[in-house]
C-alpha atoms as one frame of an Amber mdcrd trajectory, in Angstrom:
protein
 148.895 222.778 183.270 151.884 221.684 181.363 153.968 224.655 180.067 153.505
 223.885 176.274 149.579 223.769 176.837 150.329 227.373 178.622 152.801 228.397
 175.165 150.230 226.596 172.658 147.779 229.815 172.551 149.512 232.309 169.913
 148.108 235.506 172.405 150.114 233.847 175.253 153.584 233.332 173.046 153.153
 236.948 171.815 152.665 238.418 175.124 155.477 236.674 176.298 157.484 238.012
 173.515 157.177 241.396 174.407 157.762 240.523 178.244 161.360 238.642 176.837
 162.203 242.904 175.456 161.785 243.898 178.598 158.791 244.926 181.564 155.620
 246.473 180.221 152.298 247.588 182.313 149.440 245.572 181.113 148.105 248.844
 179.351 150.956 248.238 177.142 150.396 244.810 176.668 147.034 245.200 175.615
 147.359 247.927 173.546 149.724 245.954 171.315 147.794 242.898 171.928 144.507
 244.426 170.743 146.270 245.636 167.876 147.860 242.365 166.447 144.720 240.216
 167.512 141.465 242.843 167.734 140.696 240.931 171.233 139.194 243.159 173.937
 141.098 244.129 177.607 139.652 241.591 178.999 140.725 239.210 177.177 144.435
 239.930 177.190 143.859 240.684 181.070 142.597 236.792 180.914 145.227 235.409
 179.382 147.980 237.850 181.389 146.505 235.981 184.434 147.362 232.427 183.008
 150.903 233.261 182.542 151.265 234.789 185.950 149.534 232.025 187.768 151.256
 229.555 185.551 154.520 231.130 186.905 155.476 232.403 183.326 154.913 236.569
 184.304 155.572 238.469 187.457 153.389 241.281 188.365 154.516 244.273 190.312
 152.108 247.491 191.275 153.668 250.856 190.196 151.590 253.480 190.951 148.362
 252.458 189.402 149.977 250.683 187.153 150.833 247.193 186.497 153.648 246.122
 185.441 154.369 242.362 183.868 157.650 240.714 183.815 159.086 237.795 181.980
 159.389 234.451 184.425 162.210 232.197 183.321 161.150 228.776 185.567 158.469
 227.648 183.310 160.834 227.929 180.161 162.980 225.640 181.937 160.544 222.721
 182.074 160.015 223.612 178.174 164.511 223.827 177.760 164.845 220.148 179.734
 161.366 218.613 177.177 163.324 219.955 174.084 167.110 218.322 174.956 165.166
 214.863 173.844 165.224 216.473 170.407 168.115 218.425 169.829 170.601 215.464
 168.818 168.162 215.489 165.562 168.976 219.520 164.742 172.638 220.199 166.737
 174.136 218.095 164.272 173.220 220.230 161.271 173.605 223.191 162.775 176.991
 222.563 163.470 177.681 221.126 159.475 175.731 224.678 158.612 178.074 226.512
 161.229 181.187 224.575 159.890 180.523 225.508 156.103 180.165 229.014 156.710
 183.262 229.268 158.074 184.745 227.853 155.256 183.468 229.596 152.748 183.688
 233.068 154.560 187.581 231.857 154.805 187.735 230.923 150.893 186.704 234.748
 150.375 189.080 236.065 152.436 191.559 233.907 151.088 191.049 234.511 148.095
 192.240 237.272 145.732 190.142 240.226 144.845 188.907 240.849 141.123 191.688
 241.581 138.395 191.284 245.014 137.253 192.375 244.857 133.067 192.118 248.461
 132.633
């Protein structure tokens, strides 16, 4: 499955989302999950498995717990798709970038209010 198909599903890009703050056991992940999208544990246990067997989580036991890590390999294949593109938005960004800096320099430059008092 191509990583995008994997990303597509908005329970998938949220979950992964959380895993990008940092580790959480799946009881965590569902918990907010269930909260945001009313799905059931099974469901969020469903799609946990996709991302893990699509090399997108890592799972490690703690206790009886299960803990789910962010993968960075897929995101890769998603990084290297997206460089086609980014001559169409770098561009601007940089203009944007560039006319902050001048007009954060044109206040700093230039001089306060006059007081007439």
């Amino acid at each position: 499955m191509h990583a995008l198909d994997i990303l597509g599903d908005p329970v998938r890009r949220r979950i992964m989302e959380l895993l990008a703050e940092n580790a959480h056991s799946s009881g965590q992940v569902v918990e907010v999950i269930h909260a945001e999208f009313g799905i059931t544990q099974a469901a969020v246990s469903q799609h946990l498995r996709v991302l893990r067997e699509n090399g997108f989580a890592s799972v490690r036991p703690e206790g009886a717990k299960r803990i789910y890590a962010v993968e960075t390999g897929p995101l890769r294949e998603i990084d290297q798709w997206l460089d086609r593109f980014r001559s169409h938005w770098e561009p601007k960004l940089d203009a944007l970038a560039t006319e902050v800096a001048r007009g954060k320099r044109k206040r700093r430059l230039s001089p306060g209010p006059v007081d007439t008092n």
